[in-house]
N, C-alpha and C positions, 0 to 999 in steps of 0.2 A: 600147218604141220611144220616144227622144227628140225632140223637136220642135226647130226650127230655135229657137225662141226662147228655151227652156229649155236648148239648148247655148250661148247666146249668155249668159243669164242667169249659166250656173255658170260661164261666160268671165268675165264681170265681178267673180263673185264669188271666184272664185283669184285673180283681180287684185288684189281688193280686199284680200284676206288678205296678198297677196304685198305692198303698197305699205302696210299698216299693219305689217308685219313689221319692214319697213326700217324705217320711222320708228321703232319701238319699239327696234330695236336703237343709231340714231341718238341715242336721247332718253336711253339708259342711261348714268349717272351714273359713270364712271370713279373711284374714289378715288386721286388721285397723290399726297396725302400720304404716304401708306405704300407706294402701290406706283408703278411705274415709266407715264410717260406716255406707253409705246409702248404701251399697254391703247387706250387713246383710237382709235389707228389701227386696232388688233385689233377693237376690239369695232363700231367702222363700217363694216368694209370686207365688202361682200357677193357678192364674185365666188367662183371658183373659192379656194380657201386650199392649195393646192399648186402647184410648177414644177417645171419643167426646170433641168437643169444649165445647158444654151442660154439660157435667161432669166435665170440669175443672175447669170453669164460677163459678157451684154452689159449688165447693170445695174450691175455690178461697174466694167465699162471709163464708162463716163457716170457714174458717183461721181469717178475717177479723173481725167477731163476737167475735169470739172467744179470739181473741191478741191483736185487737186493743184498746181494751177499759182500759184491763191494763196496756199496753205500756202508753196510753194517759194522765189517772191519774196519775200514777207514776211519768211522766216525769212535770208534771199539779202540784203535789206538789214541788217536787225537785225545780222548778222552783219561786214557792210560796215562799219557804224556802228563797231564794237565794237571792229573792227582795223583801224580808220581812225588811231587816237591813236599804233602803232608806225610807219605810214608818214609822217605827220603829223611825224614826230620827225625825220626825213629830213630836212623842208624848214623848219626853223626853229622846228619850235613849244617844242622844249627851250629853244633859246637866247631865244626873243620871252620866253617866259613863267619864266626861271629854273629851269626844271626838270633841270639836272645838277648841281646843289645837293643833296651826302646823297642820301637817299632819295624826290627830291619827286618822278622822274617815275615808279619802281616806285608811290609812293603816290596818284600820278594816276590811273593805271592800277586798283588793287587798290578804290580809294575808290567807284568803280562799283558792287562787290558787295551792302557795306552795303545803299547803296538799293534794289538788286535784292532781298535779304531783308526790305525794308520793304513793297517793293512787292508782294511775291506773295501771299501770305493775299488783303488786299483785292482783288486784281486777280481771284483764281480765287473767291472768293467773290461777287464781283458777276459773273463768267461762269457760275456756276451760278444765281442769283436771276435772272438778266439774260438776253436775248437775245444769246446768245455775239457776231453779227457785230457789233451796235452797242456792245457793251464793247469789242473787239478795233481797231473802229474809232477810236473815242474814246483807245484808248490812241496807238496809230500816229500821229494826227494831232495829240497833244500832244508825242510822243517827236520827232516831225520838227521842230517848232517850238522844241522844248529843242535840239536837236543845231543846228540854225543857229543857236544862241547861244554856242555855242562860239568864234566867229568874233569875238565881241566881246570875248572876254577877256583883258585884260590883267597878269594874275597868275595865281601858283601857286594860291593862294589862292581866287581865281574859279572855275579850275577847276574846282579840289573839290568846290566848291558845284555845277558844272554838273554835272561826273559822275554825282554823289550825286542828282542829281535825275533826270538821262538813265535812270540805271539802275532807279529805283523806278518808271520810265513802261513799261519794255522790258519788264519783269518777268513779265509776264502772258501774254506772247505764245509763250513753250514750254511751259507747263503747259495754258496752252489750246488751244496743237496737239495736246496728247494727249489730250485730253476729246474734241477732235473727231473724230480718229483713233480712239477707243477706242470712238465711236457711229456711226462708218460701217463700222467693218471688222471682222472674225470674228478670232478670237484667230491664227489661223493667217498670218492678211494683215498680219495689224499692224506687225510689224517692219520689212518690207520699207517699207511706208509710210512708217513712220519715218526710216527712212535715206533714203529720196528727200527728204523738208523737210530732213533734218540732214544729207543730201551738199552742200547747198549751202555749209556752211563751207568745205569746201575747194575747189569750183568758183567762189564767189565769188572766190575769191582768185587766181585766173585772170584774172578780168578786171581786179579793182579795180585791182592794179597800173596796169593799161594806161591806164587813165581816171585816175587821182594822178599817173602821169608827164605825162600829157598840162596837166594841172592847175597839176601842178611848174612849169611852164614857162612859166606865166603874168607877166606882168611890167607890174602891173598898182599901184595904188597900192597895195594891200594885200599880205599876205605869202601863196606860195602855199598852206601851209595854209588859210588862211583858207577861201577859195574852196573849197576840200575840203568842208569842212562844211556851209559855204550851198549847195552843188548839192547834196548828199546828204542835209538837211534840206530841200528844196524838194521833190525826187524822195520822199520820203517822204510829204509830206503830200497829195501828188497819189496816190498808191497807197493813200492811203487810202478815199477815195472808193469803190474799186475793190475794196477788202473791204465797203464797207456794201453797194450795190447789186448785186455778182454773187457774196458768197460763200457756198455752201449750208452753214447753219449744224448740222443735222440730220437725218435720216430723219421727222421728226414735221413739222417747217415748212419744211423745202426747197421750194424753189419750182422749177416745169420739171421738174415729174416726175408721170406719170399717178398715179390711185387702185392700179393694180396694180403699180407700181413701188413707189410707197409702200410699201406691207404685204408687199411680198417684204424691201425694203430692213430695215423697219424687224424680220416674221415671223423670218428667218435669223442676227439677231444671240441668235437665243433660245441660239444654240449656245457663248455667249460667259459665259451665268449670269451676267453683270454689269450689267443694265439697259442703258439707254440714257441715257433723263435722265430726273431730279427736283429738281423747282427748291426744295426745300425740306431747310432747313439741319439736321442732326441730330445733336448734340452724342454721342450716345450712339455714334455711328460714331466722333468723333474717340479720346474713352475710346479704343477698340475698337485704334484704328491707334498712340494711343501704346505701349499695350502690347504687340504686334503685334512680337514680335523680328525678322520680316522687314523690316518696314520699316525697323527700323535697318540690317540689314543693307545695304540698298540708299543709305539718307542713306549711310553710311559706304563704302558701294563709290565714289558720285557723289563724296565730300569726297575720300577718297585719289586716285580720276583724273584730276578734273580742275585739280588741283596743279600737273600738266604742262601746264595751258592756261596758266600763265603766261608760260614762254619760248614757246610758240608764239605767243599772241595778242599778247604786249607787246614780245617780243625779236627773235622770227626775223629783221625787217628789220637791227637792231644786228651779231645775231650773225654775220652774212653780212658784212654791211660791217665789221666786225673784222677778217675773213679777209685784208683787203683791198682790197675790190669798193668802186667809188662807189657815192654816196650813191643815184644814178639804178640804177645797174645792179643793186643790193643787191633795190632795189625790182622789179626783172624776174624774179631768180632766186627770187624768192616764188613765181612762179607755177607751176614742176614741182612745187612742194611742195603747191598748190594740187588740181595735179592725181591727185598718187599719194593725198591723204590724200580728194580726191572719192570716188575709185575705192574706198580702204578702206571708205571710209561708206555705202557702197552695194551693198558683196560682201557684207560682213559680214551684214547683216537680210536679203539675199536668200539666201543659205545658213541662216537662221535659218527664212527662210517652207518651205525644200526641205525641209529635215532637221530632223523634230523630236526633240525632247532637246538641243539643240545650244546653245543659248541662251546658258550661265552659262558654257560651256569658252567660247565665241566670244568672252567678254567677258575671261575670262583669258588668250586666245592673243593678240589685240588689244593688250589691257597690256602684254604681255611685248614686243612692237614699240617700242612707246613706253620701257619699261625698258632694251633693247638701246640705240636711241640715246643715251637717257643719260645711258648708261658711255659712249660712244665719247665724246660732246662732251667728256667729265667726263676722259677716260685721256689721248686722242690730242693731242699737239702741235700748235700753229696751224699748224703746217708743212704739217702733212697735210690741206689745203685740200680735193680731193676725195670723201676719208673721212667728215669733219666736213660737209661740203655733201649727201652721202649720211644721216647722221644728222640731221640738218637735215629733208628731206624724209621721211623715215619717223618723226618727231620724233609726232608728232599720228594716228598709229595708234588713241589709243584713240579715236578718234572713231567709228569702227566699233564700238566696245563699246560706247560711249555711247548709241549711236542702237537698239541690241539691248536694252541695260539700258531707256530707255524702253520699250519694248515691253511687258518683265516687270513691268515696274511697272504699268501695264496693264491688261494680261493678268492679271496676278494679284490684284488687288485688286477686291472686288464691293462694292458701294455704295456709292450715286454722290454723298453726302457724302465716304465715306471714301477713295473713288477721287480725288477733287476735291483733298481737303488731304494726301494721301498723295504728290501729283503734285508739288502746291506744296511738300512738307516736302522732299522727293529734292530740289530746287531750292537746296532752301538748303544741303545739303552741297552742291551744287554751288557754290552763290554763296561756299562757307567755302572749299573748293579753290584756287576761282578767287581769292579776297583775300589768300592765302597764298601762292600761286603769285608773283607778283611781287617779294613783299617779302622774298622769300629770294635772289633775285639781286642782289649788293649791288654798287653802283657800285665801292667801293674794292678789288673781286674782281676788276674788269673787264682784262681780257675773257676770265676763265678760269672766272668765277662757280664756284668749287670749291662754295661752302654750297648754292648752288640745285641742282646737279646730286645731289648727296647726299642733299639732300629730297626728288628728284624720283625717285631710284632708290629710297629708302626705301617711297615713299609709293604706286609706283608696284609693287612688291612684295607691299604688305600689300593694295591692292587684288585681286589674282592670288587669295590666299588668302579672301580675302571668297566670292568670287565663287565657288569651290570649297567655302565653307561652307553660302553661300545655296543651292550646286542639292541639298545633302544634306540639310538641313532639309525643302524642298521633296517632295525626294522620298519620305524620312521619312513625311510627313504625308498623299501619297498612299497611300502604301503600308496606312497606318494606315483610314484613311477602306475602302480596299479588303477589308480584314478585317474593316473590322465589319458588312460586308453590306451598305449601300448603294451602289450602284454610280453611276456619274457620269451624271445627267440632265438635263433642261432643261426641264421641264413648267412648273417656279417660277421660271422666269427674272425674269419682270419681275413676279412677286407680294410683295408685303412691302418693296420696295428693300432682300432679304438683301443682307449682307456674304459675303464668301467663307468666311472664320471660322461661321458660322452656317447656313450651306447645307451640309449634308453632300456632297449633288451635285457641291459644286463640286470640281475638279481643278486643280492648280498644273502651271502651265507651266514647262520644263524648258529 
């Protein structure tokens, strides 16, 4: 028989065990140099370490709340910014600043990319060393301050120099959408994710129109361009604030979120074999991703499609008002085009999250959109005003592929060096696309631009074929991993910060 006090006694004393437990597992030394720093959350958290479907569901939607609506904006301006310079071109900024001279306003336009390749290494390197929100901030609230300098320039020349500067500040802010993207979301979610930041290219475009007309119309001492910029650099640097203080930069230091939210958020990405995050630079990952022939395959899917962002982002307002259409009304009929290529950017990754295997055809049926119009711009007579207004707005198709090829890149890539500069490297085919893209549309062509449609269907081609090599490689190498007996796990997830190349566990997404 026990005594009242001797039950009380072994009470205190499983307490006592139970609350040196905790601290003991509190007090255990994480190594994040080698391995991933969602250990940290693992190895504190002392509740139940299983859920429900029900618990992930409504943590999944409070991620979603939560990130997506700054991801959105952010990406919503950047993009404002970027197709600011072909509306911009409407109300005087060719003629104030000399830019129908040769090649100056394609080289206005193309001169951005440069800096954009200057700027990304640095930029996704101090977002891996750094607390992602206050880099991300720090870049926004210099990029808004450079874009209302636009408004002072009085030369070709000035330009250059703003562009080139505008573009090595922006740089940072799509490669670190995808870090952040690739540390809240499961390989399966990803995509779709994606395409919600990256539909805003073409919903922005919906509105911006309506706010540059309104702008247009100013009649003020300065030109309306002008005014374009200084609101759109002012609204920037106010939206910046609004990334340092409310955006949740990860599952490890998110803020507003309980201890059992945490470790579901951070436990569930185990199924991803990609970490989360490691703030520690590993050269031996970069080796790894130069020689990595998928990663080339993916720089050179980004360099061939996005070729055709040059008539969309620099031309579409021109090629409209060729047809015809004023200078005002050129600027309205942007916004269907706005809205069909939203739409594309946002079926396309959510048919990516339904259907898996679907990835690398979504990114070749998407191009082949973008390849169709093309040829119409490229065959059909100015005559045929509503054919060419038809290829016009299905013109920027691959932006749905775009938004699925981030995903893959991703998704496929484990360690979080290699995932880091692997992100920023796919960036810079893009930013070589995008520099090409313009300066193949030549003024003395205008307004049939025979060369740029040529390059655009070339280039828009060989990307189709990429993307049919990349899911065969891919598959390839499942296939292989699956015959040699280890089958795909996740117990090593966040041990060693593997690469995907080195985890036999890991499986390439399709």
């Amino acid at each position: 028989m026990v005594s009242p006090r001797e039950k009380e006694d072994l009470t205190i004393g499983k307490s006592s065990n139970l609350d040196e437990l905790n601290e003991l597992k509190k007090s255990i030394t994480v190594d994040t140099i080698h391995n991933d720093e969602a250990l940290k959350v693992l190895s504190a958290y002392t509740g139940d370490q299983s859920w429900t479907a029900e618990e992930e569901k409504k943590l999944t939607k409070k991620i979603d709340r939560r990130l997506l609506s700054i991801l959105c904006v952010t990406y919503g301006l950047q993009y404002y910014d970027k197709a600011m310079l072909s509306q911009a071109a409407l109300f005087g900024l060719r003629t104030d600043l000399a830019l129908t001279v040769g090649l100056r306003y394609s080289l206005s336009a193309a001169i951005f990319y440069p800096g954009f390749i200057v700027g990304s290494y640095p930029a996704i390197l101090l977002a891996q060393r750094y607390p992602i929100e206050k880099v991300i901030f720090a870049i926004v609230l210099l990029w808004g301050l450079c874009l209302m300098t636009t408004a002072a320039c009085t030369n070709h020349q000035g330009l250059y120099v703003q562009r080139f500067f505008l573009g090595a500040l922006e740089s940072g802010v799509s490669p670190g959408w995808m870090l952040v993207v690739g540390s809240w979301y499961k390989k399966q979610e990803q995509a779709f994710r994606m395409g919600i930041w990256y539909s805003m290219t073409g919903y922005v475009s919906i509105v911006s129109p309506l706010i540059n007309y309104g702008l247009g119309h100013i009649s003020g001492s300065l030109s309306p361009w002008r005014y374009m910029y200084i609101v759109a650099g002012a609204v920037t640097v106010l939206w910046a604030f609004v990334i340092l203080f409310f955006m949740p930069p990860d599952p490890i230091r998110a803020k507003g979120f309980t201890d059992r939210e945490r470790y579901i958020a951070v436990a569930r990405m185990r199924v991803n074999n990609s970490g989360v995050r490691n703030t520690h630079f590993k050269i031996e990952q970069v080796w790894e991703l130069l020689g990595d022939g998928k990663f080339w395959l993916t720089f050179g899917m980004a360099l061939t499609m996005l070729v055709a962002n040059g008539p969309v982002s620099t031309f579409t307002p021109i090629i409209i008002n060729d047809l015809g259409f004023s200078g005002l009304n050129s600027l309205l009929l942007v916004m269907p085009a706005g809205f069909v290529i939203g739409t594309i950017e946002l079926s396309a990754p959510f048919i990516a999250m339904k259907i898996k295997g679907m990835r690398a055809y979504l990114v070749a049926t998407t191009v082949s959109g973008t390849l169709l119009a093309s040829l119409l711009l490229w065959k059909l007579p100015q005559s045929a005003t509503g054919a060419k207004l038809f290829a016009v707005y299905i013109l920027a198709s691959y932006g749905g592929g775009y938004a699925v090829l981030m995903s893959m890149v991703i998704a496929n890539t484990a360690g979080y060096t290699k995932r880091s500069v692997g992100s920023s490297g796919m960036f810079v085919g893009y930013c070589l696309g995008n520099f090409m893209g313009p300066l193949v549309f030549l003024q003395s062509e205008k307004p049939l631009y025979t060369t740029g449609w040529i390059v655009t269907v070339a280039t828009s081609a060989a990307c189709i074929v990429l993307a049919l090599i990349y899911r065969w490689v891919c598959a390839k190498e499942n296939k292989k991993r699956d015959a040699s007996g280890v089958m795909e796990g996740y117990e090593h997830a966040f041990e060693d910060d593997s690469t995907d190349m080195k985890n036999p566990q890991f499986r390439y997404t399709l």
